[in-house]
N, CA, C and O of each residue as an XYZ file, in Angstrom:
856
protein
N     -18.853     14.917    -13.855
C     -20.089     14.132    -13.917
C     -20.358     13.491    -12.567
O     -19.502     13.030    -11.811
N     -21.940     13.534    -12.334
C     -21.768     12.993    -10.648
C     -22.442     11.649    -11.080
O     -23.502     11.536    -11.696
N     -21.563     10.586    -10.605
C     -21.940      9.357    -11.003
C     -22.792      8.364     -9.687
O     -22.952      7.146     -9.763
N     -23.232      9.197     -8.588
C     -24.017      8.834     -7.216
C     -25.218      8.605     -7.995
O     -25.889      9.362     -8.697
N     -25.365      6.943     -7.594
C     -27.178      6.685     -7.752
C     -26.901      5.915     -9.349
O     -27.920      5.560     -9.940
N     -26.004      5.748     -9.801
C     -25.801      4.868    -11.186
C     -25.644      3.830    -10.074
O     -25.252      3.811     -8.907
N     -26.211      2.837    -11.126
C     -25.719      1.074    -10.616
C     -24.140      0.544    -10.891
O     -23.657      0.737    -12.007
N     -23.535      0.030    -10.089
C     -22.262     -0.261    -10.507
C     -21.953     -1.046    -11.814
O     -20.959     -0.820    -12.504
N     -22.984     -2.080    -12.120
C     -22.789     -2.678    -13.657
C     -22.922     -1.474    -14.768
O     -22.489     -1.666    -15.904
N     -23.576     -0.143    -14.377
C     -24.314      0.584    -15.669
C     -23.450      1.443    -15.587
O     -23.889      2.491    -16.062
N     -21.933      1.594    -15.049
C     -21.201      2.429    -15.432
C     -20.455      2.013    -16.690
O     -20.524      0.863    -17.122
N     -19.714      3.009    -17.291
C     -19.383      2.781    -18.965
C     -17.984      3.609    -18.753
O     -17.682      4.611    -18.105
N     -17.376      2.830    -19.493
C     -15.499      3.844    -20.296
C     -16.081      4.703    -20.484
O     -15.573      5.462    -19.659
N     -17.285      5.609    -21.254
C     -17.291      7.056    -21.144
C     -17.439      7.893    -19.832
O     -16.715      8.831    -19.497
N     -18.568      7.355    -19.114
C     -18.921      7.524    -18.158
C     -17.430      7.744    -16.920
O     -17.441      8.700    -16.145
N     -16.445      6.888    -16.924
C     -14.815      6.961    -16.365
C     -14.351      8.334    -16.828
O     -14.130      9.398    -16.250
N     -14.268      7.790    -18.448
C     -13.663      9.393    -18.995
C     -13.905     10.375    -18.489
O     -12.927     11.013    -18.100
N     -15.119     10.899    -18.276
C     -15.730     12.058    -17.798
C     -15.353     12.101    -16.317
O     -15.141     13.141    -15.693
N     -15.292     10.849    -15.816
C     -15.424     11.432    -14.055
C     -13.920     11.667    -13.782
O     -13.747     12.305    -12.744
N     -12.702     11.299    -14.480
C     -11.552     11.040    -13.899
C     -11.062     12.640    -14.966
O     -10.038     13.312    -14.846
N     -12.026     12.808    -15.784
C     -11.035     14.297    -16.675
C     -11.514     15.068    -15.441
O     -10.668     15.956    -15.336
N     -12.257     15.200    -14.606
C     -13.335     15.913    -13.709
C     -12.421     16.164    -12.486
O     -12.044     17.238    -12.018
N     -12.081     14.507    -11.965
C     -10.841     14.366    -10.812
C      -9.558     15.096    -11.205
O      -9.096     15.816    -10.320
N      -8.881     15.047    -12.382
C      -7.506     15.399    -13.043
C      -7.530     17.051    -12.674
O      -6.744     17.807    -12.103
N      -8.975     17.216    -13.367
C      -8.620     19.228    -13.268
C      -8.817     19.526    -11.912
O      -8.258     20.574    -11.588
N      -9.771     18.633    -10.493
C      -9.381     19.036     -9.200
C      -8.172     19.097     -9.080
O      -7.633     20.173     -8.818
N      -7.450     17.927     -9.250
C      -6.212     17.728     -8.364
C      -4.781     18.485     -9.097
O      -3.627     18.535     -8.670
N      -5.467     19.107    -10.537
C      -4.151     19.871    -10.896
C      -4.573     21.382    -10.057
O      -3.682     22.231    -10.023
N      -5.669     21.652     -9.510
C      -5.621     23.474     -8.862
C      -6.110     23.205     -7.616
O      -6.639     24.163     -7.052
N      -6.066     21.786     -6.817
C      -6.049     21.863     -5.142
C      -4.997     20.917     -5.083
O      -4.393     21.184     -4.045
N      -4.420     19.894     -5.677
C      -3.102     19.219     -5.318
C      -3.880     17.792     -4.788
O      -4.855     17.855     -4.040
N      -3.452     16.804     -5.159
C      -3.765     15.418     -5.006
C      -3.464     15.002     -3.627
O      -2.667     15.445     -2.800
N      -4.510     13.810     -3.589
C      -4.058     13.684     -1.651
C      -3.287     12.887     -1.750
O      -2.677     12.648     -2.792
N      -3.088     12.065     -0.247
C      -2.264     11.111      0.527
C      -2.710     10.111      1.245
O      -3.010     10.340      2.417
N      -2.860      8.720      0.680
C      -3.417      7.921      1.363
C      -2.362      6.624      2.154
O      -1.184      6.270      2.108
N      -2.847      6.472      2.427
C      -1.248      4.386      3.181
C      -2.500      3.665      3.828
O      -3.730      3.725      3.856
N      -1.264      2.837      4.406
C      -1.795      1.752      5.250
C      -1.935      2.553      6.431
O      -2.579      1.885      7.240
N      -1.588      3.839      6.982
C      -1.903      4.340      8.028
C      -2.930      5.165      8.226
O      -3.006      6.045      9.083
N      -4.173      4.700      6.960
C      -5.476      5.351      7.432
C      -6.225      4.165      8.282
O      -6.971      4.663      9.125
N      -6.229      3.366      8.287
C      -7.000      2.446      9.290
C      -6.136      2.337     10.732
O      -6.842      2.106     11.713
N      -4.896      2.454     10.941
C      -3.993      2.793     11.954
C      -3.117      3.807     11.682
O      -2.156      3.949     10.927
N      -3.941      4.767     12.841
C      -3.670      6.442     13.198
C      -1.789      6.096     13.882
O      -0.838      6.871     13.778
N      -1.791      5.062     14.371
C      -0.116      4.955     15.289
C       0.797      4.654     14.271
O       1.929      4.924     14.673
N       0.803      4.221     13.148
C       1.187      3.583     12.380
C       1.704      4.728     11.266
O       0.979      5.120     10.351
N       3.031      5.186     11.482
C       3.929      6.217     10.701
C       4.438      5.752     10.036
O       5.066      4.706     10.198
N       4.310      6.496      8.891
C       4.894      6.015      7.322
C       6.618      5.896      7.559
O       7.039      6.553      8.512
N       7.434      5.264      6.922
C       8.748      5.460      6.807
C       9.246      6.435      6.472
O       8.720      7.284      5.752
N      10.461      6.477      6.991
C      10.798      8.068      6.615
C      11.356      8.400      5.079
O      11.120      9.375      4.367
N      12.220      7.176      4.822
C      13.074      6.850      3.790
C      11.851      5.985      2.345
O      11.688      4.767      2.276
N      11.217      6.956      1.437
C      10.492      6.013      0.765
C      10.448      5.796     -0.784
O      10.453      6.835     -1.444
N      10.415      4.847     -1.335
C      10.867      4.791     -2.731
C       9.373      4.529     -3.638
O       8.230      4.086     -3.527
N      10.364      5.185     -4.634
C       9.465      5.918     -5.945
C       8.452      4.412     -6.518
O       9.230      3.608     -7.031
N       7.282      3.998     -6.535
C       6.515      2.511     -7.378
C       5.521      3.450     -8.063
O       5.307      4.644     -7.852
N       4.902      2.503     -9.043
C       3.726      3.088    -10.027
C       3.016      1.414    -10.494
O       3.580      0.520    -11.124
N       1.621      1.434     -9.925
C       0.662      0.452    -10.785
C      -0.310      0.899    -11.521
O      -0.831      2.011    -11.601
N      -0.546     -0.343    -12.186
C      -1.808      0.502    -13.512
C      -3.062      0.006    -12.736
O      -2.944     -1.069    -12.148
N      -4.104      0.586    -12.675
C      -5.452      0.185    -12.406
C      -5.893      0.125    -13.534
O      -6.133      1.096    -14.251
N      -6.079     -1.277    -13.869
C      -6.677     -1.352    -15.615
C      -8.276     -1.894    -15.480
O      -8.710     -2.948    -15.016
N      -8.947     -0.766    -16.061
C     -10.172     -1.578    -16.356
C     -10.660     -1.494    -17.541
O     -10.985     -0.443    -18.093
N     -10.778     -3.137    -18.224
C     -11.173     -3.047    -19.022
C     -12.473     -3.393    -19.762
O     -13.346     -4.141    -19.323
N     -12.489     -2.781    -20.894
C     -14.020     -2.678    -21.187
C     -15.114     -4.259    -21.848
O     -15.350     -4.533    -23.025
N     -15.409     -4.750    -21.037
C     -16.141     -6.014    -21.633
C     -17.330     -5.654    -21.533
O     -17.742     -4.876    -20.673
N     -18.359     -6.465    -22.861
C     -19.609     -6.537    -22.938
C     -20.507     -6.409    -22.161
O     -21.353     -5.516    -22.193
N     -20.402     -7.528    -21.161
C     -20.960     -7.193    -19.771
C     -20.484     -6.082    -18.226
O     -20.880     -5.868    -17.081
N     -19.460     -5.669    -19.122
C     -19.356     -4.476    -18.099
C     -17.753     -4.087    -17.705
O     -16.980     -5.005    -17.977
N     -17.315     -3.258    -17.294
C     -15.948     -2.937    -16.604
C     -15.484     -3.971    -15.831
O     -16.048     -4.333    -14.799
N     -14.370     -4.524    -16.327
C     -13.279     -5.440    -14.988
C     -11.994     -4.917    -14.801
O     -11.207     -4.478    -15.640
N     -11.859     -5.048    -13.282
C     -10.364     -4.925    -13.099
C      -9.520     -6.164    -12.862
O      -9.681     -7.087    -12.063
N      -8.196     -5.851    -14.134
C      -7.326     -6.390    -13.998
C      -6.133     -6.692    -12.772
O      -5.384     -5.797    -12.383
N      -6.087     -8.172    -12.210
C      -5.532     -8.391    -11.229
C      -4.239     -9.091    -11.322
O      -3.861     -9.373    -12.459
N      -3.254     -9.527    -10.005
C      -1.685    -10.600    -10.755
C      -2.196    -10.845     -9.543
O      -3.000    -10.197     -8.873
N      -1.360    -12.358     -9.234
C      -1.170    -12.890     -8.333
C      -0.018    -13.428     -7.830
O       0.312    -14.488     -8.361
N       0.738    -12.984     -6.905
C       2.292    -12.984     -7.346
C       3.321    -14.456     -6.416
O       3.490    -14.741     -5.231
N       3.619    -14.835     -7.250
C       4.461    -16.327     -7.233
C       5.068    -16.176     -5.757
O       5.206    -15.196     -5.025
N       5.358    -17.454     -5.619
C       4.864    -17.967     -4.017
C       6.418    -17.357     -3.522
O       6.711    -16.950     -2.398
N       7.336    -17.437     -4.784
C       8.482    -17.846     -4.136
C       9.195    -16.096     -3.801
O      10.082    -16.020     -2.951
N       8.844    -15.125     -4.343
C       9.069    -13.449     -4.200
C       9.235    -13.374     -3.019
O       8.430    -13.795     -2.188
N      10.578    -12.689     -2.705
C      10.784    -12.069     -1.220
C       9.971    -11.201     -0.851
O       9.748    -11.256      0.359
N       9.243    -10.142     -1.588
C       7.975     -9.539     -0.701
C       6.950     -9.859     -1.241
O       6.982    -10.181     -2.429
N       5.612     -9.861     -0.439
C       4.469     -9.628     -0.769
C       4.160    -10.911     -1.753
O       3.580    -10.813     -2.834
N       4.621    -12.050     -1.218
C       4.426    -12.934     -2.068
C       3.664    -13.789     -1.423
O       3.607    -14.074     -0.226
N       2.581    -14.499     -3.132
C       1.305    -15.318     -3.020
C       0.375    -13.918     -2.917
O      -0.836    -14.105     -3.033
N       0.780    -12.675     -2.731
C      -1.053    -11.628     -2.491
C      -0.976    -11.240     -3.791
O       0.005    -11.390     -4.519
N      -2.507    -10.505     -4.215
C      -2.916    -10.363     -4.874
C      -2.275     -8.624     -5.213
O      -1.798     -7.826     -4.406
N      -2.427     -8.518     -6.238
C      -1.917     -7.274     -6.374
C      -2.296     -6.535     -7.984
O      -2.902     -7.169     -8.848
N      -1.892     -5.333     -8.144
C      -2.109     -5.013     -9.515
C      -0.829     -4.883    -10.049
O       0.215     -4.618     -9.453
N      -1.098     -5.188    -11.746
C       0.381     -5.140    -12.172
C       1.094     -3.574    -12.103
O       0.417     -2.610    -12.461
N       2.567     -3.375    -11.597
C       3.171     -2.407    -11.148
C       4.757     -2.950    -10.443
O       5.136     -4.110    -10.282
N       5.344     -1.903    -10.173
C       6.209     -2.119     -9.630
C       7.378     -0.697     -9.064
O       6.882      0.413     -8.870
N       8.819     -0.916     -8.865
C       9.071      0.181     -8.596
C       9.417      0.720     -9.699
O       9.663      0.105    -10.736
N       9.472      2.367     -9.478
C       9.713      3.201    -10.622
C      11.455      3.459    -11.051
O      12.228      3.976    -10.244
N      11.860      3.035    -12.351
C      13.258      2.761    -12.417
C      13.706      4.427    -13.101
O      13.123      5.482    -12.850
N      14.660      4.270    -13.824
C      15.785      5.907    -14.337
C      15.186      6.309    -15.083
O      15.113      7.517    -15.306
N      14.297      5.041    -15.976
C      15.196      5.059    -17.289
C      12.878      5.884    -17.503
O      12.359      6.243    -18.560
N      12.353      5.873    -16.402
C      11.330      6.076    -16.264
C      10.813      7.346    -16.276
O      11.228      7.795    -15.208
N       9.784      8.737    -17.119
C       9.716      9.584    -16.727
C       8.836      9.857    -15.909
O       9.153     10.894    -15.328
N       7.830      9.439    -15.539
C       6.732      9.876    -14.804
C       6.380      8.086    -14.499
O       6.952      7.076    -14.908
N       5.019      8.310    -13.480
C       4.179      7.131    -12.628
C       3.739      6.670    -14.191
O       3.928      5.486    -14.467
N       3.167      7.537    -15.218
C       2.805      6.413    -16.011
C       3.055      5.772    -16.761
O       2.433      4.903    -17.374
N       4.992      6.510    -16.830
C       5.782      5.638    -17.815
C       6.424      4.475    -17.145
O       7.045      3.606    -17.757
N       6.265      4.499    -16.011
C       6.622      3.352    -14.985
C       5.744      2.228    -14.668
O       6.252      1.115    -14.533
N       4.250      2.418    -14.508
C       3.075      1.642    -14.744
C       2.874      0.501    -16.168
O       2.776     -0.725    -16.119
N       2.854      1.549    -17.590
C       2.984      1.020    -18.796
C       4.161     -0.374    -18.645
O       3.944     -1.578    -18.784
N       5.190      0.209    -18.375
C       6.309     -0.538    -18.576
C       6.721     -1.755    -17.904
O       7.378     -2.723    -18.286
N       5.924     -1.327    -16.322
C       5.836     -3.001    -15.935
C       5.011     -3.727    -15.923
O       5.291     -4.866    -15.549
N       3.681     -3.437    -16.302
C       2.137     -4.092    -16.749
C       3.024     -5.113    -18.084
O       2.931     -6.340    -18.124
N       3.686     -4.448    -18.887
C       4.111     -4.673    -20.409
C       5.297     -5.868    -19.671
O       5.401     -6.873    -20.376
N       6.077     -5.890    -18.534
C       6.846     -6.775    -18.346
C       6.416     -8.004    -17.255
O       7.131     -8.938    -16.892
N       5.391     -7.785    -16.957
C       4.480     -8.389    -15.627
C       3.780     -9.633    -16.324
O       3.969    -10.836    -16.142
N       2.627     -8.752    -17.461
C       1.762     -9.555    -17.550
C       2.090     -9.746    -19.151
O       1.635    -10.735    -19.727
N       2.984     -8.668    -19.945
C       2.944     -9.108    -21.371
C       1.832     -7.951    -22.649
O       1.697     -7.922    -23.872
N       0.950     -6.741    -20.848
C      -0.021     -6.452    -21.994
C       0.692     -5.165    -22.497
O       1.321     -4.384    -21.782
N       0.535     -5.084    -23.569
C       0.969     -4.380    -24.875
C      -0.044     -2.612    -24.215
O      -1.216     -2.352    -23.943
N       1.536     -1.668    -24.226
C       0.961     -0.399    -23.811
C      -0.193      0.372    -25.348
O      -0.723      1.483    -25.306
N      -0.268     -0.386    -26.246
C      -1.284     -0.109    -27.262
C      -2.839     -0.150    -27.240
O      -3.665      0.415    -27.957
N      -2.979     -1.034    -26.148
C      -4.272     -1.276    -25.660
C      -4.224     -0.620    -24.465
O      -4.603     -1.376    -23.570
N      -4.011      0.138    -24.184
C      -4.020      1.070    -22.774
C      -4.660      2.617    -22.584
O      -3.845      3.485    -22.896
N      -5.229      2.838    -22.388
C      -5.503      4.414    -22.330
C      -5.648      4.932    -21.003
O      -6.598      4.608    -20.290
N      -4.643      5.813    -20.597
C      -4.757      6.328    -19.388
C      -5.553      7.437    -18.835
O      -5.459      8.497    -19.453
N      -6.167      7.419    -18.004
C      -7.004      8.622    -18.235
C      -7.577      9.577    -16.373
O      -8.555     10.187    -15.941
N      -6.010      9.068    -15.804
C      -6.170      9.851    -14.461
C      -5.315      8.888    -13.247
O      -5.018      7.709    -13.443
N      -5.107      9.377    -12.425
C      -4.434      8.544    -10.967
C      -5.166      8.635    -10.213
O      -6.207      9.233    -10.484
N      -4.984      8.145     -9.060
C      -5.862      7.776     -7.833
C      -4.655      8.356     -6.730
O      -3.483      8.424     -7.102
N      -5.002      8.699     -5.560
C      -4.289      9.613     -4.748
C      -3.177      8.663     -4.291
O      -3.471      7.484     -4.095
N      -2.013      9.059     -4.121
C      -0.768      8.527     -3.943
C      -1.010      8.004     -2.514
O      -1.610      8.510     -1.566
N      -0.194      6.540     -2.687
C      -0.536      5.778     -1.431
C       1.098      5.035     -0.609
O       2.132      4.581     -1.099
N       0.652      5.214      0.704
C       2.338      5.141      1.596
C       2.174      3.769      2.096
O       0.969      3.822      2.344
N       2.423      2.935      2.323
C       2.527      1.921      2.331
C       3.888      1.556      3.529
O       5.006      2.062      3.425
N       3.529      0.691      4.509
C       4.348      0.483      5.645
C       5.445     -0.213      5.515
O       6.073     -0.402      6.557
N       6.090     -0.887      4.028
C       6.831     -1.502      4.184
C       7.964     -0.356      2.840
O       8.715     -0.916      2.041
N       7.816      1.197      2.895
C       8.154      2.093      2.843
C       8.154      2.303      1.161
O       9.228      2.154      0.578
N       6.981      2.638      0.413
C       7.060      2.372     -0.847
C       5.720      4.061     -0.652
O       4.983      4.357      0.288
N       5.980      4.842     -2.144
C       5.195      6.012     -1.946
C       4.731      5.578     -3.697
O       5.467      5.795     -4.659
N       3.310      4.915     -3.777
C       3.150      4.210     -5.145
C       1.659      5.174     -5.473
O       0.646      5.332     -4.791
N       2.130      5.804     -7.077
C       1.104      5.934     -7.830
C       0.174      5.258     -8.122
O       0.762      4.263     -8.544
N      -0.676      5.087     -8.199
C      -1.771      4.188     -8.979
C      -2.526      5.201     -9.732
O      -3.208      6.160     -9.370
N      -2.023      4.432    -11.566
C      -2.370      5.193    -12.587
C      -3.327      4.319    -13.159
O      -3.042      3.141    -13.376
N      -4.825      4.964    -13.512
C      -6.102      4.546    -14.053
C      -6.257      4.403    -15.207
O      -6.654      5.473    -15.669
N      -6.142      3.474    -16.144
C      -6.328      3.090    -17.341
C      -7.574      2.450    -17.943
O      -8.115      1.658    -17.171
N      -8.226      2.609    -19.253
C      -8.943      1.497    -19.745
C      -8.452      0.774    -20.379
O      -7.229      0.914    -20.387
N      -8.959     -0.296    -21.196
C      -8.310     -1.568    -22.094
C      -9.234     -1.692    -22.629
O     -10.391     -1.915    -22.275
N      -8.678     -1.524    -23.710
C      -9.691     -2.658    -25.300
C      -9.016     -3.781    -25.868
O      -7.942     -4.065    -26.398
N     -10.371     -4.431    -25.448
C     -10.038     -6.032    -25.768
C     -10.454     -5.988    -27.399
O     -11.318     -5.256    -27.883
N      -9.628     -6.948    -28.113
C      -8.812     -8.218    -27.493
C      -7.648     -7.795    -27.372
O      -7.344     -6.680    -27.796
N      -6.788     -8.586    -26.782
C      -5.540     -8.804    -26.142
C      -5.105     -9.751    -25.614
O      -5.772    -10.637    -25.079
N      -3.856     -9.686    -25.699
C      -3.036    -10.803    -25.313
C      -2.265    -10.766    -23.991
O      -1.613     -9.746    -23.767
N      -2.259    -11.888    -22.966
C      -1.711    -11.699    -21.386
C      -0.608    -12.955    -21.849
O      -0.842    -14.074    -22.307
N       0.779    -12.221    -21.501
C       1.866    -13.210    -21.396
C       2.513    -12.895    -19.929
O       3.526    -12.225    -19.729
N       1.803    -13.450    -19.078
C       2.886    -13.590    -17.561
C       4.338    -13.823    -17.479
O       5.109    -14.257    -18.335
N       4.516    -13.501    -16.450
C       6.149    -13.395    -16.497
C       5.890    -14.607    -15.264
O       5.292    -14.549    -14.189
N       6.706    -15.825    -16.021
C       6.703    -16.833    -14.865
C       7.419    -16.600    -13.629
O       6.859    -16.860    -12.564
N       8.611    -16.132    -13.656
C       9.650    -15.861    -12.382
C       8.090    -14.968    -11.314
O       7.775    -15.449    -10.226
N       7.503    -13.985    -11.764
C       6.815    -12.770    -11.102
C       5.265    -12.789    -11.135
O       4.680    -11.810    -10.674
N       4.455    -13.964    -11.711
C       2.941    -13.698    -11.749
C       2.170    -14.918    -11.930
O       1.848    -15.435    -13.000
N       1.932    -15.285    -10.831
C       1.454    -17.124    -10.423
C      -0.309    -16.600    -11.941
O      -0.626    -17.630    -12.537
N      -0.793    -15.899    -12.199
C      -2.052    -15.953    -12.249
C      -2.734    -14.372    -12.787
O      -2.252    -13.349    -12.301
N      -3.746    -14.287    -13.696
C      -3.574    -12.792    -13.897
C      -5.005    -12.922    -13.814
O      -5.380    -14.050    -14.134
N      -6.180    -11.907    -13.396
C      -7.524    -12.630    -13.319
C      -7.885    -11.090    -13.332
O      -7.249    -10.045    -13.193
N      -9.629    -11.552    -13.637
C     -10.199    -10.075    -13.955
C     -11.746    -10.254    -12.631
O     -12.312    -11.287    -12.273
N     -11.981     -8.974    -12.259
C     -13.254     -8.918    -11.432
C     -13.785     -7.845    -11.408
O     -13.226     -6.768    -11.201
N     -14.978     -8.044    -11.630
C     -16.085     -7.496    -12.129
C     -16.148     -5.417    -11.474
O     -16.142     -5.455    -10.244
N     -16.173     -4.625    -11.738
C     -15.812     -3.468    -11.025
C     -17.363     -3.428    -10.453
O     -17.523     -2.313     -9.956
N     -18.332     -4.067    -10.358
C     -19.118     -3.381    -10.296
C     -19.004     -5.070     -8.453
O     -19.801     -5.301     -7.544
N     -18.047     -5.524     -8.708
C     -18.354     -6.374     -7.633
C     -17.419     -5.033     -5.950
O     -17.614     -4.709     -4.779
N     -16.536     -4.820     -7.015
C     -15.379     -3.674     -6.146
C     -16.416     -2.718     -5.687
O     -16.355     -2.276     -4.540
N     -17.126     -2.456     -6.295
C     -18.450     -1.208     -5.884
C     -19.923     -1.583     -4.923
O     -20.783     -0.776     -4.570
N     -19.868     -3.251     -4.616
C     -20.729     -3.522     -4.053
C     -21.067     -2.811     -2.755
O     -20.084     -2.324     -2.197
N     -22.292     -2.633     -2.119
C     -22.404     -2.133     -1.246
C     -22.191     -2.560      0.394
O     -22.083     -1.886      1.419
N     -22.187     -3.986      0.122
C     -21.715     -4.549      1.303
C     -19.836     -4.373      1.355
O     -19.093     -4.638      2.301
N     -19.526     -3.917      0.179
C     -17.576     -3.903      0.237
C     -17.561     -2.682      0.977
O     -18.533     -2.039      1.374
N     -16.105     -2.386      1.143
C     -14.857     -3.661      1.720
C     -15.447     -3.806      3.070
O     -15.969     -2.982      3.822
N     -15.120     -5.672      3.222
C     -14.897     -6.351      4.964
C     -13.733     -5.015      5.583
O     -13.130     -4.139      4.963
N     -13.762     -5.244      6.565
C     -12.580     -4.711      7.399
C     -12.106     -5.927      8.356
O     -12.888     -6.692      8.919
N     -10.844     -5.974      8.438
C     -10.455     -7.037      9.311
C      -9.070     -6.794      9.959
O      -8.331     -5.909      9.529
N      -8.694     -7.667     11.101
C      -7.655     -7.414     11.846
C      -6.473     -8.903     11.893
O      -6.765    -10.097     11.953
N      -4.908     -8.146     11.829
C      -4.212     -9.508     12.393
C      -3.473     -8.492     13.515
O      -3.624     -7.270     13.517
N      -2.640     -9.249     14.472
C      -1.943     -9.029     15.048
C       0.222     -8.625     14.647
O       0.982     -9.587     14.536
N       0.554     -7.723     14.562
C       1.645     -7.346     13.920
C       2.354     -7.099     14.552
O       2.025     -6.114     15.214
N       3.498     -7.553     14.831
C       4.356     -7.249     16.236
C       3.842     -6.914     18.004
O       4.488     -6.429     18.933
N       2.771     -7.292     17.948
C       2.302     -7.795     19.036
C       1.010     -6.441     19.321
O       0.693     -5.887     20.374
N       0.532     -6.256     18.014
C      -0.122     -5.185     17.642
C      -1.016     -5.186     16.858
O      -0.728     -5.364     15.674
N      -2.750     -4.940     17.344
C      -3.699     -5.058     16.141
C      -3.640     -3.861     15.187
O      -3.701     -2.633     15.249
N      -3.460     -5.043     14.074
C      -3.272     -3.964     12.587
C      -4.394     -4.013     11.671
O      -4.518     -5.095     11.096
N      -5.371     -2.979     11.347
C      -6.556     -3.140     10.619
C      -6.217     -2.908      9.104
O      -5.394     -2.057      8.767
N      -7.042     -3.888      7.993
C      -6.657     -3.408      7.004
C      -8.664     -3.477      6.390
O      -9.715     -3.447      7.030
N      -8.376     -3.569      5.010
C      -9.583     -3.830      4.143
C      -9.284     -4.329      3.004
O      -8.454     -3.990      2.161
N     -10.443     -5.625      3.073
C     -10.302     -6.948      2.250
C     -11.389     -6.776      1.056
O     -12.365     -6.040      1.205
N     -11.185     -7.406      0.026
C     -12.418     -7.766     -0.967
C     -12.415     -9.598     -1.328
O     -11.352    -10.145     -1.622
N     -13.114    -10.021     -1.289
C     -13.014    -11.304     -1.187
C     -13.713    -12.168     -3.193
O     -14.765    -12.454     -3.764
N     -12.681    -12.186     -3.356
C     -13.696    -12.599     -4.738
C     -12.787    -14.022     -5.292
O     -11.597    -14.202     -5.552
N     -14.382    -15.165     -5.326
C     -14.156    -16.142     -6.040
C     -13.139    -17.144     -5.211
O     -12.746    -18.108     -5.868
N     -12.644    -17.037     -3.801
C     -11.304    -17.852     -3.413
C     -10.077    -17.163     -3.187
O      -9.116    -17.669     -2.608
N     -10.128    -15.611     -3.802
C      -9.014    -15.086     -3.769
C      -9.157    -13.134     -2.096
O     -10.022    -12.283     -1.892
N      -8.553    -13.263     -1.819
C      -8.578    -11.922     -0.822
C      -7.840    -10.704     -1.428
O      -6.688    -10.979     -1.764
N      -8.018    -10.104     -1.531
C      -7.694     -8.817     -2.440
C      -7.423     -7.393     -1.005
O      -8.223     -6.497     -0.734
N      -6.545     -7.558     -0.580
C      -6.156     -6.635      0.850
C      -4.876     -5.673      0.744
O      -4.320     -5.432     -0.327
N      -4.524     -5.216      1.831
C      -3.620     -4.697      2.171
C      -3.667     -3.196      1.051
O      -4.724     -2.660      0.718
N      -2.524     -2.805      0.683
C      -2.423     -1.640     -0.288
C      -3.046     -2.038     -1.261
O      -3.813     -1.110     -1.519
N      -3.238     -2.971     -2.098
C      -3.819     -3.021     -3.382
C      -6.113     -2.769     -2.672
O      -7.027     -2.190     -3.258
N      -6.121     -3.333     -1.644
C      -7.212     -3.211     -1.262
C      -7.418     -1.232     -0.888
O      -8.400     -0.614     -1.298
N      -6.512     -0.701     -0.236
C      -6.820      0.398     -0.173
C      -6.726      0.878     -1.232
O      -7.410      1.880     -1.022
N      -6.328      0.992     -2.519
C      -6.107      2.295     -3.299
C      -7.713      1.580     -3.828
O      -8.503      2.507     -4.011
N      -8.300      0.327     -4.081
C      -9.397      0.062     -4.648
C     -10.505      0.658     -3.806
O     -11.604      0.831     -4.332
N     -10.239      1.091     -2.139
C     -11.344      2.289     -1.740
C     -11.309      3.342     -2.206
O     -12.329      3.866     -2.655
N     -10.087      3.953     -2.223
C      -9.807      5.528     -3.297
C     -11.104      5.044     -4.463
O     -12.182      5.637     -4.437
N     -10.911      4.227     -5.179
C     -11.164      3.890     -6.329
C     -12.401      3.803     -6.017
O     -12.867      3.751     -7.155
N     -13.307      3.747     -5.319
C     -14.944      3.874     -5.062
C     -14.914      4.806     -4.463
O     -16.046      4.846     -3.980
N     -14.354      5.709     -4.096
C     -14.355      7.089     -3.614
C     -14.509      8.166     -4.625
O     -15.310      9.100     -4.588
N     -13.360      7.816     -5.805
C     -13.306      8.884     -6.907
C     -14.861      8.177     -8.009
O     -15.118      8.549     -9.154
N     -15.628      7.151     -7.217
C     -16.745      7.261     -8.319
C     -18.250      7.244     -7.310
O     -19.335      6.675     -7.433
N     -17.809      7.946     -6.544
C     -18.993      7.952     -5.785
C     -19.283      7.022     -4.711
O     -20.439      7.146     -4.308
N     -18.530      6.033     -4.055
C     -18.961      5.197     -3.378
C     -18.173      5.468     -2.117
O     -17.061      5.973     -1.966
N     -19.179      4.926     -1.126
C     -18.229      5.262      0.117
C     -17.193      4.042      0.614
O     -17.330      3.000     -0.026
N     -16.288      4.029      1.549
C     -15.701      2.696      1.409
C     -15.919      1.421      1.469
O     -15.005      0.627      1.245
């Protein structure tokens, strides 16, 4: 389904269904791509050594429209802590695939119950500089439901609007300095909160696989 020229509020869970069964049968007979933090910096080589993660991209279906589900992760986490992120984590043994690894830590993250989940495609595998090679598996949600955070792991669990992720002025692009080195990433800014780094890139994939440019 070509979803170019729909308004971002007037997309629908069917409307997903269709575009991501559409993406699934590309990428099972040309092979799924490869995205990181080293598409905005070309110098910037993935690790060599990289371990297996899986997050859920959950959007779920409200009245007024598709939201994606967000965490915000407790101040005190040795990585990546205080950013915003989606619930996920690394992929353990006892795990068979990205989306039995996704389910399972959404279900230990935030509490939500893999019953309300329907998966219905991935987004192109993303490399990440601090050496992590993470699925991001696309789900919907039917509400109602229940969010039980995991205090040790999730300051905050918040939802935003997909059709704000699809705006046309998104994503900012912006720069810090990284070992004495400008490092570009891409931000979404919603409500007080910055939404960057890897969780910000796979959400360009994510307006890519629905028509939007980054």
């Amino acid at each position: 389904m070509d979803l170019v020229g729909l308004e971002p509020g007037a997309l629908s869970a069917a409307d997903l269904r269709r575009r991501f069964l559409v993406l699934e049968e590309s990428a099972a007979s040309a092979g799924r791509g490869l995205r990181g933090d080293h598409d905005l910096n070309p110098t910037m080589d993935p690790p060599g050594a990289l371990r297996e993660a899986a997050v859920l991209v959950a959007l779920v279906d409200r009245p007024g429209g598709l939201c994606v589900i967000f965490t915000r992760r407790t101040a005190h986490l040795a990585s990546h802590a205080g950013q915003v992120s989606f619930p996920g984590g690394h992929t353990e043994a006892e795990d068979d695939s990205a989306e039995a690894a996704a389910l399972r830590e959404t279900e230990e993250e935030i509490g939500l119950h893999r019953r309300h989940i329907d998966i219905i495609g991935r987004l192109d595998t993303y490399i990440t500089r601090t050496g992590f090679r993470v699925t991001p598996v696309v789900a919907l949600v039917a509400p109602p439901f229940e969010i039980r955070p995991d205090p040790d792991e999730v300051a905050e669990v918040f939802e935003v609007p997909l059709s704000a992720i699809l705006a046309p002025d998104m994503p900012l692009r912006e720069s810090r300095q990284l070992f004495g080195v400008d490092r570009f990433f891409y931000v979404f800014p919603w409500r007080g909160n910055s939404i960057w780094g890897a969780t910000a890139g796979m959400l360009v994939n994510l307006r890519n696989a629905l028509g939007e440019g980054p």
